[in-house]
C-alpha positions in Angstrom: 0.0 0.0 0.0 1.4 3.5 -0.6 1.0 6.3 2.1 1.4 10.1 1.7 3.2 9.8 4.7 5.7 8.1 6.4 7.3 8.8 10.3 10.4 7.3 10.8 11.1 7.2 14.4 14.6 5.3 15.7 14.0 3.2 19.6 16.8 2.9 21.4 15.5 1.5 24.9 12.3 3.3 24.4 10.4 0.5 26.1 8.0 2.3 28.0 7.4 5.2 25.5 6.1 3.2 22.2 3.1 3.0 23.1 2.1 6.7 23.8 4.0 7.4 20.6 2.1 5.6 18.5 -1.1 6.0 20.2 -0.6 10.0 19.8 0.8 9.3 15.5 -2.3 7.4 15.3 -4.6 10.3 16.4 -2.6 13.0 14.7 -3.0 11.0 11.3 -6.7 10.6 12.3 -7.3 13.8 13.3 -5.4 15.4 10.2 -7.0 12.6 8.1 -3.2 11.6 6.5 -2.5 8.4 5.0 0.0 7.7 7.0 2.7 5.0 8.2 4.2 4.7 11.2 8.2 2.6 11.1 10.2 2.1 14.3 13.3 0.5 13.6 14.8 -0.9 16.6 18.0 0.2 16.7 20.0 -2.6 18.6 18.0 -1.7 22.3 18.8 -3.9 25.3 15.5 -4.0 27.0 12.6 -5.4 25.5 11.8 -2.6 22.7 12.4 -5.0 19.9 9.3 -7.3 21.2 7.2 -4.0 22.0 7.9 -2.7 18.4 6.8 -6.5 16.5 3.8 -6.7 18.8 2.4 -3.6 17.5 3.4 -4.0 13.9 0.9 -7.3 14.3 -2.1 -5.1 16.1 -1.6 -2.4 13.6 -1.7 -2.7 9.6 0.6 0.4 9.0 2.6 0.2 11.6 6.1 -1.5 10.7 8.7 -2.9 12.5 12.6 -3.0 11.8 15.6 -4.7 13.7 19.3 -3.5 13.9 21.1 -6.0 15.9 23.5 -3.6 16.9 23.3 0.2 17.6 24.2 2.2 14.7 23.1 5.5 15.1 20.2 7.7 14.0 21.3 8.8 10.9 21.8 4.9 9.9 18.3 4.2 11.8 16.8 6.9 9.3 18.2 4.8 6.9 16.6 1.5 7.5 13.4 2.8 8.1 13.6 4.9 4.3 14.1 1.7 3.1 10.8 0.1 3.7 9.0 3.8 3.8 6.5 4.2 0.8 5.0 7.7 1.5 5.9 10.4 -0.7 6.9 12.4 2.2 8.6 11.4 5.0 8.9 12.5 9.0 12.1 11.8 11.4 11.2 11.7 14.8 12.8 10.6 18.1 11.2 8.0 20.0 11.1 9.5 23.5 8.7 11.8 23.5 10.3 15.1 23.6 9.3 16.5 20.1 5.4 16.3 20.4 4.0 14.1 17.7 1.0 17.0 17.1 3.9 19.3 15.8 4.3 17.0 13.2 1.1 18.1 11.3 2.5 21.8 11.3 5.2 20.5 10.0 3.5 19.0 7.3 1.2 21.7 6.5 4.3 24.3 6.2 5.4 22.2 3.3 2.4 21.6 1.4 1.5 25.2 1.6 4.6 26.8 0.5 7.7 25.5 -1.9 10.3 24.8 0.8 11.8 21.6 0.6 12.5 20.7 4.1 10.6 21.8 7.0 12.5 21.2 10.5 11.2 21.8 13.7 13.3 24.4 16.0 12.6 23.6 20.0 10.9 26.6 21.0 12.0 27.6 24.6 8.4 27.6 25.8 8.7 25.5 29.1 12.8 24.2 28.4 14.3 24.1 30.9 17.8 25.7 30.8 20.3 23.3 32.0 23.9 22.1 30.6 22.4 20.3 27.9 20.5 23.5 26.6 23.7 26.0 26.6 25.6 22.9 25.1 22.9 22.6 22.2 22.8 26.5 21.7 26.9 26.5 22.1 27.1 24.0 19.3 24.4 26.0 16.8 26.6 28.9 17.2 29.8 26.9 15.8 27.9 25.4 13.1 25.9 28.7 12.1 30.0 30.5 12.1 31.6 27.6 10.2 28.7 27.3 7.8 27.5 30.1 6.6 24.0 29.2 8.1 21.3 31.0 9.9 19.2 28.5 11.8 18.2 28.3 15.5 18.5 24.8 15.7 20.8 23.1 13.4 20.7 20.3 14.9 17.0 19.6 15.5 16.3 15.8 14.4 12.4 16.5 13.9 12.2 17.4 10.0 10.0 16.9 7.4 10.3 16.3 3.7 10.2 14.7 0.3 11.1 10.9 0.3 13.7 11.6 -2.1 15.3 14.6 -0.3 16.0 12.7 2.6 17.4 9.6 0.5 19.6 12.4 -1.3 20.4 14.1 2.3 21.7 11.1 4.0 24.4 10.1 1.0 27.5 11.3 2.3 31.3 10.1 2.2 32.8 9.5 5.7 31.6 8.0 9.0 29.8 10.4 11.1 29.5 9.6 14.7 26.1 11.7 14.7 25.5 13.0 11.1 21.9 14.1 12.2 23.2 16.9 13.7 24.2 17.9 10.1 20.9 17.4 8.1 20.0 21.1 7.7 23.3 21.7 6.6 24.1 19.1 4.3 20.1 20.1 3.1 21.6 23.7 2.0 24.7 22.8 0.5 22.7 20.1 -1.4 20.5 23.1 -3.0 17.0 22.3 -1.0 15.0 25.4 0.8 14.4 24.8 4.6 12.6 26.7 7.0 12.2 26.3 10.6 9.1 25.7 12.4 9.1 26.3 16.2 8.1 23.3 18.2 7.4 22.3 21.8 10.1 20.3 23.6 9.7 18.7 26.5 12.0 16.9 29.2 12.3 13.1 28.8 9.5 11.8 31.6 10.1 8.1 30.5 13.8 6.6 30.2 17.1 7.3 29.9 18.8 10.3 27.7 22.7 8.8 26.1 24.1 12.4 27.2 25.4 12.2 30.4 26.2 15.4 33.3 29.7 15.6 31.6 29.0 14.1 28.2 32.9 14.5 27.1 33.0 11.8 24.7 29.7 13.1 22.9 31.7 16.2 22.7 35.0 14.5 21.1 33.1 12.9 18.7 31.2 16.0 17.6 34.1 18.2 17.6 35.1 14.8 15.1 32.2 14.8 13.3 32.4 19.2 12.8 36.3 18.2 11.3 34.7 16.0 9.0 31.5 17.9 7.9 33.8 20.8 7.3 35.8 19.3 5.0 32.9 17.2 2.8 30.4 19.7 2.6 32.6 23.2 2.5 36.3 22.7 1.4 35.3 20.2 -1.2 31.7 21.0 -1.9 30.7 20.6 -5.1 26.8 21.8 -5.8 24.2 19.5 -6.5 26.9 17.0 -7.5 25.2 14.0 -8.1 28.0 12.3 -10.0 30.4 12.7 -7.4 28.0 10.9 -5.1 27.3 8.1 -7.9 31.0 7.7 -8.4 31.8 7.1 -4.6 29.7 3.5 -4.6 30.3 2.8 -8.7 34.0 2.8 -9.8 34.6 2.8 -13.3 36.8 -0.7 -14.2 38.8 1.8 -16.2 40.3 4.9 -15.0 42.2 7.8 -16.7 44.7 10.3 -14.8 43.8 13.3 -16.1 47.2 15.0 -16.5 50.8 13.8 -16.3 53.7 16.5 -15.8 53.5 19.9 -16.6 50.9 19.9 -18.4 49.1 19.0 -14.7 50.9 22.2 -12.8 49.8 24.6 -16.1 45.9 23.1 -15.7 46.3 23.5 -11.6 47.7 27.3 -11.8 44.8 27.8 -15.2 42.4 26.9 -13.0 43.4 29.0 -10.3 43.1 32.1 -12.5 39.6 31.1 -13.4 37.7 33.6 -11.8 40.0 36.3 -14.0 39.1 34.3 -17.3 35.5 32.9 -16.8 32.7 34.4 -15.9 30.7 32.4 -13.3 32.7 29.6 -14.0 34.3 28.4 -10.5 37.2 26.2 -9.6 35.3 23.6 -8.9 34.8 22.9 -12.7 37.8 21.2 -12.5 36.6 18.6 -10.2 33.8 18.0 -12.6 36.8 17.6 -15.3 38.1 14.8 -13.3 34.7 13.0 -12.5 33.7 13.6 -16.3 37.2 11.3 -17.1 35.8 8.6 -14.9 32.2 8.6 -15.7 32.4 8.3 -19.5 34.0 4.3 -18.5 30.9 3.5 -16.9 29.0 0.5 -18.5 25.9 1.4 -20.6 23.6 0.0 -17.7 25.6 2.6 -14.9 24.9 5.3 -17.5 21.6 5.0 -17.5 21.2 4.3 -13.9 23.2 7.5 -13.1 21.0 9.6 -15.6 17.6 8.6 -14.0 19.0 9.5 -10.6 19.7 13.0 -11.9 15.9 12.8 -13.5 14.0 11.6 -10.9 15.7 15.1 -9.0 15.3 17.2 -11.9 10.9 16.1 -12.1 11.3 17.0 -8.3 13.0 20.5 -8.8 10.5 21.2 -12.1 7.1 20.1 -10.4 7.8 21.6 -6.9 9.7 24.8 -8.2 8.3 25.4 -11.9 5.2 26.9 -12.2 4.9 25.6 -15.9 5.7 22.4 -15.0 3.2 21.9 -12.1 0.5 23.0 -14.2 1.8 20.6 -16.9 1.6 17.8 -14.8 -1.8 18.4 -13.1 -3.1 18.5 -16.4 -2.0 15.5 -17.4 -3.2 13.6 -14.0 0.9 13.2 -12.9 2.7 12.9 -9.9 6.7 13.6 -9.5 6.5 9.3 -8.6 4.8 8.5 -12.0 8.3 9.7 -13.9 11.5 7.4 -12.6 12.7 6.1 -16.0 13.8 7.2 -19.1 10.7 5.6 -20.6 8.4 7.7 -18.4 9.2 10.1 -20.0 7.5 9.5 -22.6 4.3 10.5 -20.1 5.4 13.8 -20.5 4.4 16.2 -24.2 7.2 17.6 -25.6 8.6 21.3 -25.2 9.1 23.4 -28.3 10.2 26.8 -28.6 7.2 28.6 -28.8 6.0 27.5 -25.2 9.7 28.5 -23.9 8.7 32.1 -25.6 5.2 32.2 -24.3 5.9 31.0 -20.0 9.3 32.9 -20.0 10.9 33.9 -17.2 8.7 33.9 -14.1 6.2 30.5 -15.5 9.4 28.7 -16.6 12.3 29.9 -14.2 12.0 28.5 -10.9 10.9 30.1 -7.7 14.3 29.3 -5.6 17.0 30.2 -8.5 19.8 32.4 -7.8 19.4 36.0 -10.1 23.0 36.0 -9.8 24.3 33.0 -10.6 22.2 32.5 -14.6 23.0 33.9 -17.7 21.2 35.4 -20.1 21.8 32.8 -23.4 20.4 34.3 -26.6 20.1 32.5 -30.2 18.4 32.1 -33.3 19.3 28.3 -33.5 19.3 27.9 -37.0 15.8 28.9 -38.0 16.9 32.4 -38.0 14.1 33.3 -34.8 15.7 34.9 -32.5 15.2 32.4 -28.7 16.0 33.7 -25.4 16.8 31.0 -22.5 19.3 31.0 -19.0 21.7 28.7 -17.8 22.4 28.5 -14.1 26.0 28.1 -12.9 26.5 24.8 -12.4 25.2 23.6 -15.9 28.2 26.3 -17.1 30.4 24.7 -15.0 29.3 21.4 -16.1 29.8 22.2 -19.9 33.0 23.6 -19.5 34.4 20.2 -18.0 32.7 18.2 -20.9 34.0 20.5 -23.4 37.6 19.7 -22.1 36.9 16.2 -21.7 35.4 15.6 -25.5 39.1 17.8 -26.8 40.8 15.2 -25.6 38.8 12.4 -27.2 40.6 13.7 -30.6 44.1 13.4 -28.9 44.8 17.1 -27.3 45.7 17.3 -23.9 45.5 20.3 -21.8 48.8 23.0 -22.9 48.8 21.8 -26.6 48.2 24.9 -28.8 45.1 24.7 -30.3 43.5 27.3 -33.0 39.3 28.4 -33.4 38.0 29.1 -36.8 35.0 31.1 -34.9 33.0 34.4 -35.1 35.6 35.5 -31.7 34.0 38.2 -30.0 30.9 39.2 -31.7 27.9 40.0 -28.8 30.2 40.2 -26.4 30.5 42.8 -23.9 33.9 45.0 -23.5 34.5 43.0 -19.8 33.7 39.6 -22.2 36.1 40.2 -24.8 39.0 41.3 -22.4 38.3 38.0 -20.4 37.9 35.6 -24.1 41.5 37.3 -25.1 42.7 35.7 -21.3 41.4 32.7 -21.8 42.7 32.3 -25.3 46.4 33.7 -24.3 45.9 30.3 -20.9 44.8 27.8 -23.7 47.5 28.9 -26.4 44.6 29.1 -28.8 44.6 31.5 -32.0 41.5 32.7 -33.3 40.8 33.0 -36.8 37.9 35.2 -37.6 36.0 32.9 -39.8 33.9 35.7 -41.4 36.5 37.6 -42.7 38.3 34.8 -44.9 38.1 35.8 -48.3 40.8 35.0 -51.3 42.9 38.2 -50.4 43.4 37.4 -46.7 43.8 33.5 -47.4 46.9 33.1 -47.7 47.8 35.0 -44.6 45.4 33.2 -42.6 47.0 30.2 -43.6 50.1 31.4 -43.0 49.2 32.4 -39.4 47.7 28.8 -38.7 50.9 27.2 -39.7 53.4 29.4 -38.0 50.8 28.5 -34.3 51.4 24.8 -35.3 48.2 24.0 -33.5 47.5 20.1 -32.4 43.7 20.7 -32.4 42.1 22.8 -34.6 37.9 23.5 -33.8 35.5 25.8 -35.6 32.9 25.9 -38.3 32.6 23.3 -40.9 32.0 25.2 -43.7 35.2 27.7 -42.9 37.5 24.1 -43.0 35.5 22.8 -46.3 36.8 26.6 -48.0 39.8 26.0 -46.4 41.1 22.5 -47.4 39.4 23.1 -51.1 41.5 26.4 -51.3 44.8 24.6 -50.4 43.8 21.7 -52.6 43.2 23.8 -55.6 46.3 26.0 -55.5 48.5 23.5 -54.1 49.8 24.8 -51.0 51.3 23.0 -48.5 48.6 23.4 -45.9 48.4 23.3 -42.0 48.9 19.6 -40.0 47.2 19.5 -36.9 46.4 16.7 -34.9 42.9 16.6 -34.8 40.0 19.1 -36.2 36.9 19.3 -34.4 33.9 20.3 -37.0 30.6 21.9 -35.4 28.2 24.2 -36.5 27.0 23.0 -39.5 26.5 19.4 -41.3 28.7 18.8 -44.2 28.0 15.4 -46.7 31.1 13.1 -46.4 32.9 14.2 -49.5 33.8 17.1 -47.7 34.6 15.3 -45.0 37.3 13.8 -46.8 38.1 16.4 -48.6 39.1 18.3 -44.7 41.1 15.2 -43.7 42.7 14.8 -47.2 44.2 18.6 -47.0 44.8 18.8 -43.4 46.1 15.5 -42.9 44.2 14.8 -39.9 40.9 13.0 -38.8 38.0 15.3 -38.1 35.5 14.8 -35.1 32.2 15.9 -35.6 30.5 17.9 -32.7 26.8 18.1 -32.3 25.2 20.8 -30.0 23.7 24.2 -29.6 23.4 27.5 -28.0 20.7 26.1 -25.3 22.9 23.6 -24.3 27.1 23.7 -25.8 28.0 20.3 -26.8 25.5 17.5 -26.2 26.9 14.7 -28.4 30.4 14.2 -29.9 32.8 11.7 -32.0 35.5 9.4 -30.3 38.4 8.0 -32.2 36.2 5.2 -33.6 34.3 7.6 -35.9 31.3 5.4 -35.4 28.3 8.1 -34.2 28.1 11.0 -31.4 28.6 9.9 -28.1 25.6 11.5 -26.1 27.6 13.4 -23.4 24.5 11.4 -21.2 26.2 12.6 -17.7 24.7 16.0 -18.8 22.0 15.0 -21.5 18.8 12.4 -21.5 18.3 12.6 -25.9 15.7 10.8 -27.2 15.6 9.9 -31.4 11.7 10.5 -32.2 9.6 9.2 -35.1 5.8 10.0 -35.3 5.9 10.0 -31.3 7.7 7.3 -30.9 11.2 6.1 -30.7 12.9 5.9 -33.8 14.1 2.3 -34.7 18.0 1.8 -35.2 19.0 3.4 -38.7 16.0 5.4 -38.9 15.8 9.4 -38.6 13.8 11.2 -36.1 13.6 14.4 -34.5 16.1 14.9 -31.5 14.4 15.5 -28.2 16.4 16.8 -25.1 16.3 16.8 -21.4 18.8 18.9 -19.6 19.5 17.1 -16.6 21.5 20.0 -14.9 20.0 23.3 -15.6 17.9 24.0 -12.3 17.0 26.8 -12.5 15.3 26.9 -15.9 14.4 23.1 -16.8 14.4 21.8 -20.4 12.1 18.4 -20.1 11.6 16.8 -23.2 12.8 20.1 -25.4 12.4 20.0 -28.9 15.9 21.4 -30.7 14.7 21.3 -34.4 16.8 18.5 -35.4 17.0 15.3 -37.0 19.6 12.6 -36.4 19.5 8.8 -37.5 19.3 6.3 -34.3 21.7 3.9 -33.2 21.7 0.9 -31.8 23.2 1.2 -28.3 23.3 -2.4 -26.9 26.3 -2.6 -29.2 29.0 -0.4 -27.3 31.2 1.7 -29.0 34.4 0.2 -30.3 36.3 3.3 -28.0 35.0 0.8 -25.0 32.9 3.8 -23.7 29.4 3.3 -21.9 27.7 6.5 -23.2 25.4 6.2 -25.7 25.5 7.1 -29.0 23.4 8.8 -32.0 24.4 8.3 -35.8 24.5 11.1 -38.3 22.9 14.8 -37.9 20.7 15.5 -40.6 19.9 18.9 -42.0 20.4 20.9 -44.7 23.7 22.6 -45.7 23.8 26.2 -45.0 24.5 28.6 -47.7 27.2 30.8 -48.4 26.9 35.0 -48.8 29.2 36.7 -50.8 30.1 40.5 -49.7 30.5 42.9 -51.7 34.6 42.6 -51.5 34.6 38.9 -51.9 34.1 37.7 -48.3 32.7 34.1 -47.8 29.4 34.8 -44.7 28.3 31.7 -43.7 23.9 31.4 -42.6 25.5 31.3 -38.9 27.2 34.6 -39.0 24.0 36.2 -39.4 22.7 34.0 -36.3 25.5 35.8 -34.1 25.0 39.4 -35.6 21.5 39.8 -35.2 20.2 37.5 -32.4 20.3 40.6 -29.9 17.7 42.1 -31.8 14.9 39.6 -30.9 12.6 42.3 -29.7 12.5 44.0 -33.2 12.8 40.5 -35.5 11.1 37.7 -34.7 12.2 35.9 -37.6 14.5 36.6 -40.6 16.0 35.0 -43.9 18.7 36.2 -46.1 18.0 35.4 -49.8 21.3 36.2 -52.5 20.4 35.3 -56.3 22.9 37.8 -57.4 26.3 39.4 -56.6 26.1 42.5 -54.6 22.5 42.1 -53.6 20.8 40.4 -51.4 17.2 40.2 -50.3 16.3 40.2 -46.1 12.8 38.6 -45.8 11.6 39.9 -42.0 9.0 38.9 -40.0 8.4 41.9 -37.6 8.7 41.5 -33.8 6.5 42.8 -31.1 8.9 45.8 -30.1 9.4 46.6 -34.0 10.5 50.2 -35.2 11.5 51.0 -38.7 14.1 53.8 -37.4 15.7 51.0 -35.0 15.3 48.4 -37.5 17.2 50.6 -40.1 19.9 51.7 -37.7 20.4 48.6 -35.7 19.9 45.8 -38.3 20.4 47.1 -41.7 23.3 49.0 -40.2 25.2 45.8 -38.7 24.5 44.2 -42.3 26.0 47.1 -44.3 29.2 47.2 -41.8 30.2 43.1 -42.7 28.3 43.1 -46.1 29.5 46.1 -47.5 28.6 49.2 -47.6 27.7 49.2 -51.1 25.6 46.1 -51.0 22.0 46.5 -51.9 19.7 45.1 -49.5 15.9 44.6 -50.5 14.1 44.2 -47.3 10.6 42.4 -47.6 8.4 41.9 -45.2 6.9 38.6 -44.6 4.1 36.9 -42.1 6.1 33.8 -42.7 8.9 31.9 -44.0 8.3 29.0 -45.2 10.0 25.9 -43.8 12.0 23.9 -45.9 11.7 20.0 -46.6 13.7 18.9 -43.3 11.1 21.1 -41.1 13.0 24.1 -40.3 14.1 27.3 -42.0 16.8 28.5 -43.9 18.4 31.2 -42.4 20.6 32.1 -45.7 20.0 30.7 -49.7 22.2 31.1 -52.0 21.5 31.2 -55.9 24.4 31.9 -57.2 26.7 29.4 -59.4 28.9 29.1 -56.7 31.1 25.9 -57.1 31.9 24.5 -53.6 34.8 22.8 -55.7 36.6 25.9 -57.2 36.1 28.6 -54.7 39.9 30.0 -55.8 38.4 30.4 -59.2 35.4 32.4 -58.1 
């Protein structure tokens, strides 16, 4: 049977206090009319609790009884009883009477009324008498307040309140605590929930014997232990909502990497150290997500997806409790958080396109408990040329940064190898941006090559550059390498060498392909993401699909609503499994991708799983007016700032020096801003003398693969012979 609530209470020599205890649970439930369940786990007593505890789990149906044989604590007694606890939420309560069992439906009530996560109960000093044990109690608040960074009156109150899984998540922790309940709220903060306290009545112990003796100084030694301890888990090497961390602890990988051998290891160290001068919001602790991220990816395909539906089954919590959106989603369609545990529950859920992200922005679709300062502001056109706001949170930054590292090195780079970007650089960046990209660049050795201003004057010296950097990894858009390798192929030049090129952006047929690893004399590693979410899927040294970078991302292959079969295409579906503070569940990207098989592993020996080949269109070329080669993402950079004036766009060439810009007006639009802003951005990379018809449209249509083009070209451009154009 399930019950909406279960109270856990630990007996130690509680003989001659089970009964009231349950008699007064029984009442409250009644009188409160909650389904509730009442476990007392015997932890190892010495009198004749165990036989009190069995005789009333016969007399009562939901009351349950559980036997340590030894004494192991409270926090391990909490344990025991989660573990045969089916409520959704769950109480902690001592056994001997001096939290009042009627304060446990205030409790109760101050978390189904508001959106805190875990209600604890603060012993009021109504009728406490204020003897050593009190001062002691307040002494050791004040400590744990200081070292902290809390605010609570009790910390160590043992009476809380919460979801099931909260308390599960709570209780995981890495060393041996001699009385870890005195940490709950504490590891409860650092583990991202809300608490609030709710005075309570305490009263003296009538019936039994308290553990804390007149001069309790071993109690004390093994708190001041226990304080050492917490200290060092939960604030020197705390690591936000990290879930892998935790997973890693109890699964080892059978094959481990070291991260970095040498110099190359004191170069990332004093990198990282400098972080906060060369990444914004990213933190140190990014690295120790590096190093997780190396372990993690040897996991077997079964760990993978057991790690990724812990971090869902969190994620449902976070959305339904904390996402205005979501709650209303699920209420609608008759669900519970409990209903989604699986990947394939999922499936429960409708999926989440763009044009519900524009329409519950912000306030529907943020959550209420998000920190303002600790999100950015991500803004794109994707590549349907409408412009999309969104935000990332701090620790899905940190995340990507650590997976971005991690899927470099897949292609044979290691950390201090130069490396070169064929990118747009600093376009949309702020002044404080660019200053702190031109850091990070001058850390990573990396050269940037403005990819919109190659043209067949500036060739040649861009070449030049690239070869006198020597890069080992080379990353950037695909269509700047396809010019590149068919320019050095059609006038002969002995080209640049890296070690690896990483391809991204756009989708290029194989020929080209080939025709990139022919010229540069290297293998090239496709990279699938987006703005919404950096890399979610990319090549290993097999060359056989995108590994899903499934530590971050849950990606379903869909095919008229269902899962696509192995080899077949479907439209890729994504849950974020990171981003608190504005969830993606079940997000429709607008592309396609052909499904793999994964109960074949990858040849590279790695669990994650894999996709096959990103389908899509080729995106067209624009010629300036002084020969420059504009790719359809350049114009996704340039003008997806002015989403309030656009809310969609298409740039049409059929002849040199013209081109038409089909528009479909925003909300905020204004012909003088629109002339000044976007027309005036246009002239300054198309050319000031390039004629620019602009139409306006109330739609553009979609092409064949579902999604717009953001650029056509109809010239005679040969992709073959762009030396001879």
């Amino acid at each position: 049977m399930r019950y909406e609530l279960s109270i856990i209470a630990p007996c130690y020599n509680e003989t001659l206090n089970i009964h009231e205890l349950i008699e007064r649970l029984q009442n409250v439930m009644n009188k409160k009319n909650i389904n509730g369940e009442i476990i007392l786990v015997n932890d190892g007593s010495i009198d004749d609790t165990g036989e009190v505890i069995d005789r009333s789990s016969a007399k009562y149906e939901n009351v349950t009884a559980v036997h340590h044989k030894i004494n192991q604590g409270i926090a391990a007694a909490w344990k025991t009883g989660l573990s045969v606890s089916s409520g959704e939420y769950v109480c902690v309560i001592d056994a001997d009477l001096q939290y009042q069992p009627e304060d446990i439906s205030r409790l109760y009530r101050e978390i189904k009324l508001t959106n805190i996560d875990v209600a604890q109960g603060y012993r009021s000093n109504i009728g406490r008498q204020m003897d050593y044990r009190y001062f002691l109690s307040r002494g050791f608040n004040r400590i744990l307040n200081l070292l902290f960074g809390m605010n609570l009156k009790d910390n160590k109150s043992g009476f809380v309140l919460c979801r099931r899984e909260i308390l599960q998540d709570i209780l995981q922790h890495r060393y041996h605590y001699y009385y870890f309940q005195s940490f709950i709220a504490i590891a409860a903060k650092e583990k991202g929930y809300t608490i609030r306290e709710v005075e309570v009545l305490f009263r003296e112990r009538r019936l039994g014997k308290s553990f804390i003796q007149r001069w309790p100084l071993n109690v004390i030694i093994c708190c001041i232990i226990d304080i050492v301890k917490a200290f060092i888990e939960l604030r020197v090497f705390k690591k936000d909502e990290d879930i892998l961390r935790d997973f890693l602890l109890h699964n080892k990988p059978a094959h481990y990497e070291e991260t970095l051998p040498g110099w190359r290891k004191i170069f990332f160290k004093f990198y990282i150290l400098l972080m906060p001068l060369h990444h914004w919001m990213i933190s140190r602790v990014a690295m120790l997500y590096y190093k997780e991220l190396k372990q993690s990816q040897w996991l077997s395909p079964d760990k993978i997806k057991e790690l990724q539906e812990i971090k869902l089954r969190r994620l449902i919590n976070q959305a339904y409790y904390h996402v205005g959106y979501y709650r209303e989603l699920f209420d609608e369609h008759g669900l519970k958080p409990s209903d989604i545990n699986t990947i394939e529950d999922l499936q429960k859920l409708p999926l989440l396109d763009k044009h519900s992200v524009r329409n519950n922005l912000y306030f529907d679709l943020m959550s209420d408990n998000h920190n303002k300062r600790n999100i950015l502001k991500i803004t794109t056109s994707g590549s349907t040329g409408e412009p999309f706001v969104c935000y990332a949170d701090k620790h899905q930054l940190e995340i990507r940064w650590a997976t971005t590292l991690r899927s470099m090195e897949w292609t044979g780079y290691r950390f201090g190898d130069k490396q070169a970007r064929l990118w747009h650089q600093t376009i949309g960046m702020t002044r404080l941006q660019i200053i702190r990209e031109k850091m990070d660049a001058f850390f990573n050795r990396r050269l940037f090559i403005p990819a919109f201003e190659m043209n067949k004057k500036n060739l040649n010296h861009l070449i030049g550059k690239l070869k006198m950097h020597a890069p080992v990894l080379i990353d950037g858009y695909a269509e700047s390498f396809n010019f590149l390798a068919h320019y050095i192929k059609n006038i002969g030049l002995d080209g640049v060498h890296p070690k690896a090129i990483i391809s991204s952006a756009q989708v290029l047929p194989e020929h080209s392909r080939e025709i990139i690893e022919d010229e540069f004399k290297c293998g090239v590693f496709d990279k699938y993401g987006s703005r919404e979410f950096s890399g979610i899927a990319y090549e290993c040294n097999a060359h056989n699909g995108h590994h899903i970078v499934a530590e971050n991302y849950i990606v379903e292959i869909l095919k008229d609503g269902k899962t696509a079969k192995p080899g077949e295409v479907g439209e890729i579906i994504i849950t974020d499994l990171n981003n608190y503070s504005m969830p993606f569940i079940r997000y429709r990207i607008g592309d396609l991708a052909v499904a793999m098989d994964n109960s074949v592993t990858c040849a590279c020996g790695r669990g994650l799983p894999r996709i096959g080949k990103i389908e899509g269109r080729v995106q067209s070329i624009i010629i300036t007016t002084n020969g420059t080669y504009i790719p359809s993402s350049f114009f996704l950079h340039l003008l997806k700032d002015y989403d309030h004036i656009i809310r969609q766009f298409q740039v049409v060439q059929e002849e040199e020096g013209k081109v038409t810009l089909k528009i479909v007006k925003g909300l905020s639009f204004a012909e003088s801003v629109f002339n000044e802003t976007v027309l005036g951005s246009l002239h300054r990379y198309l050319g000031d003398d390039m004629i620019i018809n602009v139409e306006f449209v109330d739609k553009i249509q979609m092409v064949r693969t579902g999604k717009h083009q953001t650029s056509i070209s109809k010239l005679n451009f040969d992709y073959q012979n762009i030396n001879k154009h």
